[in-house]
N, C-alpha and C positions, 0 to 999 in steps of 0.2 A: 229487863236487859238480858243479853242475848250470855249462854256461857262462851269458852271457847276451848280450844283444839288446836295445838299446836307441835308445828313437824322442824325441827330445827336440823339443819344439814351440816356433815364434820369435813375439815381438809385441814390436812396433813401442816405441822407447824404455824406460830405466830406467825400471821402479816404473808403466809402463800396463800393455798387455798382456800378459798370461804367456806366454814362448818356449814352444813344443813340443818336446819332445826323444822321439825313440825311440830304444829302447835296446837292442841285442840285437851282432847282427854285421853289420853289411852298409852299403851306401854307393852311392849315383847315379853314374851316370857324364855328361859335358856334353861336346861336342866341339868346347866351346872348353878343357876343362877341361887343368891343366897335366898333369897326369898320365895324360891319356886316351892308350892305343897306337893308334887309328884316326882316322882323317882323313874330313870328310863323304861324301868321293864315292871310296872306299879300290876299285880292283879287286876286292879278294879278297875275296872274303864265305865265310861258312862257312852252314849248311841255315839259319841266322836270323839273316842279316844282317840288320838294318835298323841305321840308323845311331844317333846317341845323341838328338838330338833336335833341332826344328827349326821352323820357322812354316809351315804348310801355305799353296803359291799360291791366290791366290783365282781362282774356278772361271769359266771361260769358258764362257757358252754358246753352242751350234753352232748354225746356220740348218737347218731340216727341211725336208725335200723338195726339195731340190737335187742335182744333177747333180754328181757328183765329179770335180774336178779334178787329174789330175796329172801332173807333167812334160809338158804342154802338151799332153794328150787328154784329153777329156773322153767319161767310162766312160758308155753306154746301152743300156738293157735293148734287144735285138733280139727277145726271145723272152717269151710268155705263161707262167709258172712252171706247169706242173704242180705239184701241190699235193706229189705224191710226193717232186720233186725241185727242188734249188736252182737258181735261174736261170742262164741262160749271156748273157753278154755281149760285146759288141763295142768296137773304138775307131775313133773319129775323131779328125785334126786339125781343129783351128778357129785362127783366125788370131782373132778378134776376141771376148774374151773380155769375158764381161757380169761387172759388179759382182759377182754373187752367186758365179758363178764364183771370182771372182779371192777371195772371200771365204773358199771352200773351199778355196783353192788357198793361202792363207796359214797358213789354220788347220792345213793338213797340212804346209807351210814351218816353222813354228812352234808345235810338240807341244810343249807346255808341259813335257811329262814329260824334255825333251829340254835343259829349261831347270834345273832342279832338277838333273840327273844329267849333267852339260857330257859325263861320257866315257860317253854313251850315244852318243853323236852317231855314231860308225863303225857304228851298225846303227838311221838314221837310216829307211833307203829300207824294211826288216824292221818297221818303226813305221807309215811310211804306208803300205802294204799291208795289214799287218791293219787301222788304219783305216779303209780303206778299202773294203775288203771287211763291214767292222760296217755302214758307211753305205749303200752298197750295198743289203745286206739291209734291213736298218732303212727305207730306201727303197720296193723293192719290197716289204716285209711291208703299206706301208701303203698301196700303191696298190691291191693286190690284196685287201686284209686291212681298209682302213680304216685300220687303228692296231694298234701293238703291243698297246694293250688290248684292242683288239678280238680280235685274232690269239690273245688268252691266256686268251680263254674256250672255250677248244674243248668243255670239260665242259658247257655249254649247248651243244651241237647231238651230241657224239658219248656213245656209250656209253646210260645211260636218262634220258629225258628225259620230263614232263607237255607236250603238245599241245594244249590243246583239252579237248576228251572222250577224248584217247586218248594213250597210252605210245605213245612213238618208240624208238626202238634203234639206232644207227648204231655200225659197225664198219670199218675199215681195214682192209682183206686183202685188198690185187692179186696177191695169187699164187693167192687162193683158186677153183674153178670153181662151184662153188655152196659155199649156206648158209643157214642155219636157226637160228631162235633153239629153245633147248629149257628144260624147267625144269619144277618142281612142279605148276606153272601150268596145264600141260599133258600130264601126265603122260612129261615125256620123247620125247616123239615130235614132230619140227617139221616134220611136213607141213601143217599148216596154219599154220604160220608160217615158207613160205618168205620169203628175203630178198632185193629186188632192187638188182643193182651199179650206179655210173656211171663215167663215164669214168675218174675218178678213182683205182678200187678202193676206192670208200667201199661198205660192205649196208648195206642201211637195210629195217627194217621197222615197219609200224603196228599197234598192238595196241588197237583198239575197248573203250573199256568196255563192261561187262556191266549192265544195270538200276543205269545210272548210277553204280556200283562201278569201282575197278581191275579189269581184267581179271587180272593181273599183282599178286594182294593184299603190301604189305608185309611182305617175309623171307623172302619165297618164293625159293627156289634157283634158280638159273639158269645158262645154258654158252650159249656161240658155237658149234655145231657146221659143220661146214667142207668140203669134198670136194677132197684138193688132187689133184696129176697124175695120180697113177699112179689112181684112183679111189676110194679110202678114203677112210671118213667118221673124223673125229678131234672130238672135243669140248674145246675152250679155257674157261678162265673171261676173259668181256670184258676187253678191255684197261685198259677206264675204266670199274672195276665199284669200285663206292662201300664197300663189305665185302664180305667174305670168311670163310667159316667152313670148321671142319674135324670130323668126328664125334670127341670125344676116345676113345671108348671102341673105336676101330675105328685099329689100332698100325698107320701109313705112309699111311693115306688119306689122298686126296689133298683139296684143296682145292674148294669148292663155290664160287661167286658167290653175292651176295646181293642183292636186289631193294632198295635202301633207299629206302623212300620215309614215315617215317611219319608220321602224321595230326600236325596242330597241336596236339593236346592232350599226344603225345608227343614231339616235338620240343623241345630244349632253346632256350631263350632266353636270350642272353646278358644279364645284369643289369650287370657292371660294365664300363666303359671301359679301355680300352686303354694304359697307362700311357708319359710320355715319353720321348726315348732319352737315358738317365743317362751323364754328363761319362765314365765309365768303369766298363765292367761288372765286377760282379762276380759270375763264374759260379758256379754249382750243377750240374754235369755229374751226370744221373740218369740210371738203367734204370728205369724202373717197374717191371717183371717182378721185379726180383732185389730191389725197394725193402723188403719184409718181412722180419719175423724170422723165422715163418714159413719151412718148406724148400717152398714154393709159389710159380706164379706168383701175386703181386700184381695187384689190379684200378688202373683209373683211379682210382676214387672212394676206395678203402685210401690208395692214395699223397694221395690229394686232401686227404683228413683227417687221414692221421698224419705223412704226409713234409713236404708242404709249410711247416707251422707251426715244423717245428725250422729249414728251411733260410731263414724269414723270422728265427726268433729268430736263427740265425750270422751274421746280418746280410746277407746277400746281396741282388743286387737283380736276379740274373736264374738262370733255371735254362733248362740245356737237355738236352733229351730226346733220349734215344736211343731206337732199335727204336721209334720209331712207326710206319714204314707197313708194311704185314703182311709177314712172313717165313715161309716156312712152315719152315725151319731153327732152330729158337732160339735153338742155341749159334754161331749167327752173328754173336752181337750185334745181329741188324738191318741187318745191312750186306748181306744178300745177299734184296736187295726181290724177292717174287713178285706184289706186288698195290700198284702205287705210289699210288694215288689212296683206300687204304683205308686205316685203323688195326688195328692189327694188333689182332686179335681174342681175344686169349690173356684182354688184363685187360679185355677192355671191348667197349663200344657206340659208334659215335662219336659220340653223344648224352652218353655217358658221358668220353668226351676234353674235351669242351668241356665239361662241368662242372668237372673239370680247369683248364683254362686258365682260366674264367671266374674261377674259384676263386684261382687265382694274383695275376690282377690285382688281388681284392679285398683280398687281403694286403701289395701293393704292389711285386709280383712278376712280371717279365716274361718270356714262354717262347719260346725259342729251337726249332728242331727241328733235330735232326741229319739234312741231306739227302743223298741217295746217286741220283746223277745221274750217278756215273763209273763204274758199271757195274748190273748187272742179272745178277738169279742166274740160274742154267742152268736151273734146271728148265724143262722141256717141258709134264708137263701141268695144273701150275697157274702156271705163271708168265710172263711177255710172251715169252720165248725160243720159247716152243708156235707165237707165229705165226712164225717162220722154219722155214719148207718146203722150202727149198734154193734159194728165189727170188733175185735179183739186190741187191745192196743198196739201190739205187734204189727198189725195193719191199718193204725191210725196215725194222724198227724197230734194226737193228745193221750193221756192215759184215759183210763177207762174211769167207770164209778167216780167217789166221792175226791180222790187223789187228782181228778180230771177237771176238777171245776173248783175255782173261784171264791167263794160263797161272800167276801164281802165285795167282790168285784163283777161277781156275774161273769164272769167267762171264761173261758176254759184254758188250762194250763198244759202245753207241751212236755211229750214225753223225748226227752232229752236224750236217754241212753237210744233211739230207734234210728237206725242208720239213717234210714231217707230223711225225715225229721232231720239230724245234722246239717246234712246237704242241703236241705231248704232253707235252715236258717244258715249258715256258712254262707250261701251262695248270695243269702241278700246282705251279708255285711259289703260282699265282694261288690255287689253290683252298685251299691251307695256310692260306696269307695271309687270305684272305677268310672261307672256311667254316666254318672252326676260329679264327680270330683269333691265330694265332701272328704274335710280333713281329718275325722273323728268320728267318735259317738260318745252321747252321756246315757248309759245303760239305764234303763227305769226299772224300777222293783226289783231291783237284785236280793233284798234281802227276802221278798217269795220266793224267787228262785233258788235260795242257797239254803231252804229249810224245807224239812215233809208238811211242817206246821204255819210255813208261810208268812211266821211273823206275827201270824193272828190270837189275840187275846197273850199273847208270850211279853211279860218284861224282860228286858236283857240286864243284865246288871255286873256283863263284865266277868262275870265268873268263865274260866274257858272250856270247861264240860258244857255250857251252853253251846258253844260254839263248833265243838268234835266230839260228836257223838252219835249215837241212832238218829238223831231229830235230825242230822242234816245229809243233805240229798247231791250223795256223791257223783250222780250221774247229769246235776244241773253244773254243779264243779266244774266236770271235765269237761262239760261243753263252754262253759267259760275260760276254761285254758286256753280249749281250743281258737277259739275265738281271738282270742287276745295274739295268741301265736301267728295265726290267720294273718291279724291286720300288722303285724310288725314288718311280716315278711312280706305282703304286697304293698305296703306304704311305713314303713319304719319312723314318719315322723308325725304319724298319727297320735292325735292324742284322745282317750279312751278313760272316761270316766263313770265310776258306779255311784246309784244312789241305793246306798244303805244306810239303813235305819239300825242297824244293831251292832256295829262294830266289826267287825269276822276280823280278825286277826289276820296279816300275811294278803288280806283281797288288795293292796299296792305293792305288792314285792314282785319282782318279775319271777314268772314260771321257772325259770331255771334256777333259782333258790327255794324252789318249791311253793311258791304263792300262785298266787292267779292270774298277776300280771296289768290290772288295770292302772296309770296312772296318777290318779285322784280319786280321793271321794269323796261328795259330798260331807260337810258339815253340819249335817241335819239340825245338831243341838241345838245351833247357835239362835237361829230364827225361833224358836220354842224358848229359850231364854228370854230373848227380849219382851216377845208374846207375854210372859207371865210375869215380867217386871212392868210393861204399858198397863197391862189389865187389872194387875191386883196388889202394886204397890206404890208406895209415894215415895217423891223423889228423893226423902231422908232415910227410906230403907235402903235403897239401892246398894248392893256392899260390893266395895271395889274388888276385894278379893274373890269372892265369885263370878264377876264377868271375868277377870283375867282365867280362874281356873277354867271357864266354860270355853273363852276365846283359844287355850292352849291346850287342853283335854285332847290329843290325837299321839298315835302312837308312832314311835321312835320309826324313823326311818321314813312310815309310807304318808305322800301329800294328801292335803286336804283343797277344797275349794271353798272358801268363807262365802256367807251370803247373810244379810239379815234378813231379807225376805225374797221370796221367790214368786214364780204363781201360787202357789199352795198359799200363800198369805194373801190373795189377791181376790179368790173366787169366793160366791155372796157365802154369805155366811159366816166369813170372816173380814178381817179389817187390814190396809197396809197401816206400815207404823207409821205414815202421814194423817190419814183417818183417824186412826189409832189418838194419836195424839192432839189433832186439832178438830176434829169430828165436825158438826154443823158448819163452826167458823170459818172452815176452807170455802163456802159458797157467800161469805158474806166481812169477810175481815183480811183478805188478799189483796188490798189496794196499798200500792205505796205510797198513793194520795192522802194517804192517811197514818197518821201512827199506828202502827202494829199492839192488837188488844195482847196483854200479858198471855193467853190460851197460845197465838199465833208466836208470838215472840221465844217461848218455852217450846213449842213444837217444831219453829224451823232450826232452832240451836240444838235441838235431840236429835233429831233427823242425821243432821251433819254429822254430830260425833257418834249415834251408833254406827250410819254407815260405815266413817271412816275408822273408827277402832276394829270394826269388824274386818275390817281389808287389812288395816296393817299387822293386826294381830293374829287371824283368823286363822289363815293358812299359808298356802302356797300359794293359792290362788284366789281371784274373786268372781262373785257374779251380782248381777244386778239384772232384778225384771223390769220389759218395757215399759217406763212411764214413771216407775218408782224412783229414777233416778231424778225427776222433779217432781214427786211429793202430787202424784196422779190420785184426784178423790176421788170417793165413791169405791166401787170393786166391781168386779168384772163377774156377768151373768148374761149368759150364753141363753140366745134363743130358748125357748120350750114353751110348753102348757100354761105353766103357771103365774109366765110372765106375757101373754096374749101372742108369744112369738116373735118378743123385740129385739132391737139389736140396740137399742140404746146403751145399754151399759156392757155393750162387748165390741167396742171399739176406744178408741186413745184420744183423749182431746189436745193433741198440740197447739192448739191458738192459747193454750191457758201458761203454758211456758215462751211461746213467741210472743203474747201481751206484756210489751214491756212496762206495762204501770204494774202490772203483779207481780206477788213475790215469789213464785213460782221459778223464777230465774233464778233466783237468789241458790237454792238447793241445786240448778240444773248446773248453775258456774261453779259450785264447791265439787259438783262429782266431778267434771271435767277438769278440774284441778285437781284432785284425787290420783285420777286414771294417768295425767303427767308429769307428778312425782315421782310414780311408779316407772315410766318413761325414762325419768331422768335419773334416778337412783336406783333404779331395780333391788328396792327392798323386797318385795315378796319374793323373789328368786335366794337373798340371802339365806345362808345358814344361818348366821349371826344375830340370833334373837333372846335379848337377858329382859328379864326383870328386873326391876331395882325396887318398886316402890309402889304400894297399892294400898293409899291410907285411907282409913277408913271416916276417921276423924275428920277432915281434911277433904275427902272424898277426889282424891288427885290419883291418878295412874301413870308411873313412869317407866318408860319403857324404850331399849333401844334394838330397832332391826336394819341391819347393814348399816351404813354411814348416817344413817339419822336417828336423833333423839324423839321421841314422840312423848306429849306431855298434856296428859287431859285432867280437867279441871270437872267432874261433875258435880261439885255445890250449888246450890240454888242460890248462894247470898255472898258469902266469902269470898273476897277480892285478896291476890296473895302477892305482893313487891318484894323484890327479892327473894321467889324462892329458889331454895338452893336444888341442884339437880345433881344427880350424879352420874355420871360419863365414863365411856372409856379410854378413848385420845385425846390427848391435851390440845391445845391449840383453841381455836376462834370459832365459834358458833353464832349463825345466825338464822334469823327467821326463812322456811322456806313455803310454809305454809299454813295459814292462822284463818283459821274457822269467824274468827270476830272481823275479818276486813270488811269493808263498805260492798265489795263488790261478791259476796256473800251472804248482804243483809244485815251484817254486824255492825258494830259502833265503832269499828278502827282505832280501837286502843292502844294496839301493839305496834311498836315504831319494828320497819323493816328491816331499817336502816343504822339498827346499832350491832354493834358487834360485842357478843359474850366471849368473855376469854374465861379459860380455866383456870383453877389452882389445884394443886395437887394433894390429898388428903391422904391420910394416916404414912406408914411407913411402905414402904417398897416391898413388895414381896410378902406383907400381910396383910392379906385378903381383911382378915376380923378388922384391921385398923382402919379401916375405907370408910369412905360416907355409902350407906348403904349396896356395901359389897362393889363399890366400884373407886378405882384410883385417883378420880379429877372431880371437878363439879365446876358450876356456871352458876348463875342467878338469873331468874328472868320474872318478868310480873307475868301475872295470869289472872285476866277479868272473871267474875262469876257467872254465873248462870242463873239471873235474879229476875223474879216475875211477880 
């Protein structure tokens, strides 16, 4: 028998509005709540601390173009930045400090972030130094630059550009001794299209139309060709080349440039508007590539027409893409970018992306991109690694030596403090944002990025000298500021989230309190939780108190995004918790023609209540990867060697959730109910999240966020009538959502159709006298979860 999960909803007085009740397993945590084990501002954090919940400070704005003050010098640029490189600075004393000074000099006395978190304050001076160093920058980007906006169109003046009557081309290589552009164009040979340096190490060349034509026709192939020291000529594809293609029918070629430029008539025009940023997302984590049944890559426009319409009907109101910008690897996920400012060319055009997103928003759909900014693949001869010639970092797009590379990722790490370096990556959050109209990004490997030590072989354990000190790498910081500053100001309703694995304190508080400014992070914990209760315990270990601490472990103020499993839980080698939990039987005990074997019956009743604890509990936000939302078997493994080259298990089988004799629907109708809860109560957006009750005996979790009760039952045998709950508005409670109905594969135990009234428990005004720290209570039955 199947357990259950129940969401009950509240309104206001006997006999007005009807209470919501959810009804399944699971329950809020509050940290005033009696029962919470963490404290707002606790030292010890685990990889997703944030705390249980809280009123975000309201946001100070900073004065621009001021001179930073600190500990009584006042920091000024002595030196013209070379574009290569980050400025160097000097100090003075001054005795006689002007207003605007002493304004700056408050604002960094008075790091709001410092106000929120009191036991920040011992790594107080580690706080205005990175400040300071953001403003600094921020500073000089705009004396020299104009403005950060200005500084983030680098893709109008580098890479190809319309002139006039004639294509420009500018290229970035101070290490280079000459250079030539080459291509179709011109049959391969760039002596007539040498290219002349400035001081800079910018080539730049002009390419004349022909009888008023591109010289340079649309699609035509193209390379950077280069002469470094020793005197070889190498051929690159530009740094800021707009697509990328590859000959499929020729096994390891490499990569070509592409000229994009096409005529109006071929160019896509955006039809709908950009939709606003929703009280709390609810993600759609997709591949396009693997999105077919089909053992094929998938195109943009496949996913555009058959993906997108199921993930509006599961009710979601954001999806975000992986593997967008081209990889010439593809069992890399996307993660190991050879061409950043292109879409990867496997399913498409990027004419053809943006019918994509256009297409998303008309469905009421907003699209995230998965950005990979924290490192860059090795390849040499199609990927940005080709222009490192042995030069200095100063005149590379990475650092040098061992700081420059990767070692469990294989690729090479950007050096963050080098001017051009900024403007390259700057200009492609800009160009995402702008040119394709994506509403976001979810940052990958921020917590490489945020250490010298990259995460690797390091346990975090919460202590915050891990977090400010030597080991972390101030100058990936400020490019994170930047960045975030970036996107507010050319789309302010962007939403911007980091996947961190280590905690960092202050990465969701907006820069202007001195944090970093990203929206959300990732929940890493959560999905490693469940991981090691599927794999190495039984269902009488499972201690209710620990999934609550683990669902509500995030720190005071900044959001989190729940998830219990992502891709990372999907790719071979590991198991989703559908697998996880019904392993073989998913290919041979899915028939509803049949009784459900006790393995199958245990595993679509887990499925449902981790999902759904995870989402109401979790965070702010949710996410869910393609396919897991019905309980998708098998794992996903990307073409290669080892597997003769298939594609079998890297695409989605949707006829196994459209067969309606499976049970397959049964998980796909409960998340769709899930994601319209949230629709109609906008629990995850509440602050309003208590605990009350996490027994262990009993194995019950209760819990309430915004106007609904949430009530999970994880016993394997124990059936419970009458139990008492406790609440905090009086008034009538009833069913709004129960994991046991029929049309979730349950046994419909639970009547819909009654109405819980309250009674009112201990005395008024003392909390100790309450049923479990709360003022009312209800009764409701709760089936088990018996196998």
């Amino acid at each position: 028998m199947q357990g259950s999960t129940l969401a009950l909803g509240f309104g206001l007085g006997v006999g007005s509005s009807d209470v919501n009740l959810s009804r399944g397993s699971g329950w809020h945590c509050h940290c005033h709540s009696k029962n919470s084990e963490r404290t707002q501002f606790s030292s010890k954090q685990d990889s997703t601390w944030q705390s249980n919940s809280s009123k975000c400070l309201l946001r100070k704005d900073l004065p621009r173009n001021l001179h930073t003050l600190l500990n009584g010098r006042v920091w000024q640029i002595s030196k013209f930045p070379a574009r290569r490189r980050i400025f160097i600075v000097h100090s003075t004393m001054k005795n006689n400090k002007s207003t605007m000074n002493r304004t700056i000099e408050d604002e960094l006395e008075n790091l709001a972030v410092l106000t929120v978190d009191p036991s920040l304050a011992s790594h107080k001076a580690h706080f205005q130094y990175r400040y300071t160093k953001y403003l600094q920058q921020k500073q000089t980007i705009e004396k020299y630059e104009g403005s950060l906006e200005d500084f983030s169109q680098g893709y109008l003046k580098f890479g190809f550009n319309r002139e006039g009557n004639k294509i420009v081309y500018r290229e970035w290589a101070p290490a280079a001794k000459e250079a030539q552009l080459i291509g179709d164009f011109n049959a391969w040979n760039g002596l007539g299209h040498r290219m002349e340096r400035d001081q800079f190490g910018v080539w730049t060349v002009y390419i004349p139309d022909k009888d008023g034509n591109p010289a340079i026709p649309h699609g035509s192939k193209v390379k950077f060709r280069m002469k470094v020291a020793n005197g070889t000529w190498i051929d690159r594809i530009p740094a800021w080349i707009r697509y990328a293609t590859v000959d499929p029918s020729n096994f390891g070629a490499a990569y070509d440039g592409v000229y994009w430029d096409p005529p109006p008539s071929k160019r896509y025009e955006f039809k709908y508007p950009r939709l606003p940023k929703p009280e709390a997302p609810r993600i759609y984590e997709a591949h396009v590539g693997m999105s077919g049944i089909e053992p094929r890559v998938t195109s943009y426009v496949e996913f555009a027409e058959n993906v997108l319409p199921r993930i509006k009907a599961n009710n979601y109101n954001t999806v975000q893409l992986m593997a967008v910008a081209e990889h010439s690897y593809y069992g890399s996920f996307g993660y190991h970018v050879t061409n950043i400012f292109a879409p990867s060319s496997r399913s498409g055009t990027p004419e053809d992306l943006k019918f994509l997103i256009d297409k998303a928003h008309s469905l009421g759909l907003r699209v995230l991109m998965d950005m990979v900014h924290s490192h860059a693949s090795n390849n040499v001869t199609d990927g940005l690694n080709g222009y490192d010639i042995g030069q200095t970092a100063e005149e590379s797009y990475f650092h040098t030596g061992e700081r420059g590379y990767h070692k469990l990722w294989d690729s090479r790490l950007f050096n963050y403090g080098n001017w051009e370096v900024q403007r390259f990556l700057l200009s492609n959050l800009r160009w995402w944002l702008e040119e394709f109209q994506f509403d976001g990004f979810r940052f990958d490997g921020v917590t490489s990025m945020l250490y010298h030590h990259h995460g690797i072989n390091v346990g975090f354990t919460g202590n915050y000298r891990e977090y400010f000190g030597k080991a972390t790498d101030v100058d990936s910081i400020v490019y994170l500021m930047l960045a975030n500053s970036l996107i507010r100001n050319i789309y302010p309703d962007a939403t911007v989230i980091a996947e961190d694995v280590s905690g960092m304190p202050t990465l969701g508080r907006p820069i202007s309190e001195g944090g970093l400014g990203f929206d959300y992070r990732l929940a890493m914990a959560i999905p490693d939780k469940w991981i090691e209760y599927l794999k190495h315990k039984l269902d009488e270990q499972w201690s209710m108190k620990e999934i609550v601490l683990t669902l509500t472990n995030r720190r005071y103020t900044e959001k989190c995004v729940a998830y219990a499993e992502s891709h990372d839980q999907s790719i071979v080698g590991d198991k989703t918790i559908a697998f996880s939990l019904m392993d073989k039987e998913m290919y041979s005990a899915m028939s509803c023609l049949q009784s459900p074997s006790p393995v199958v019956d245990r595993g679509i009743a887990l499925h449902k209540m981790i999902h759904f604890i995870t989402m109401a509990l979790g965070g702010e936000g949710y996410l869910n990867f393609m396919g897991n939302e019905f309980g998708h078997p098998e794992w996903i493994d990307f073409p290669r060697e080892g597997n003769g080259w298939s594609y079998e298990k890297c695409r989605r089988q949707w006829n196994l959730v459209d067969a309606d004799h499976l049970r397959y629907k049964f998980m796909n109708n409960f998340d769709k109910a899930m994601n319209e809860l949230d629709e109609k109560f906008h629990f995850l957006a509440s602050s309003k999240q208590i605990v009350s009750s996490a027994n262990e005996e009993e194995k019950v979790i209760v819990f309430e966020r915004g106007d609904i009760v949430f009530v999970f039952n994880f016993h394997p045998e124990s059936t419970y009538s009458g139990y008492k709950i406790g609440c905090d508005m009086p008034g009538k409670y009833r069913v709004a959502l129960d994991s046991d109905a029929l049309e979730f594969g349950g046994y419909g135990r639970v009547r819909h159709d009654v109405d819980h009234f309250t009674s009112p428990e201990g005395v008024p005004g003392k909390p100790e006298t309450n049923f479990n720290g709360r003022p009312n209570s209800f009764k409701i039955l709760m089936p088990p979860r018996i196998f």
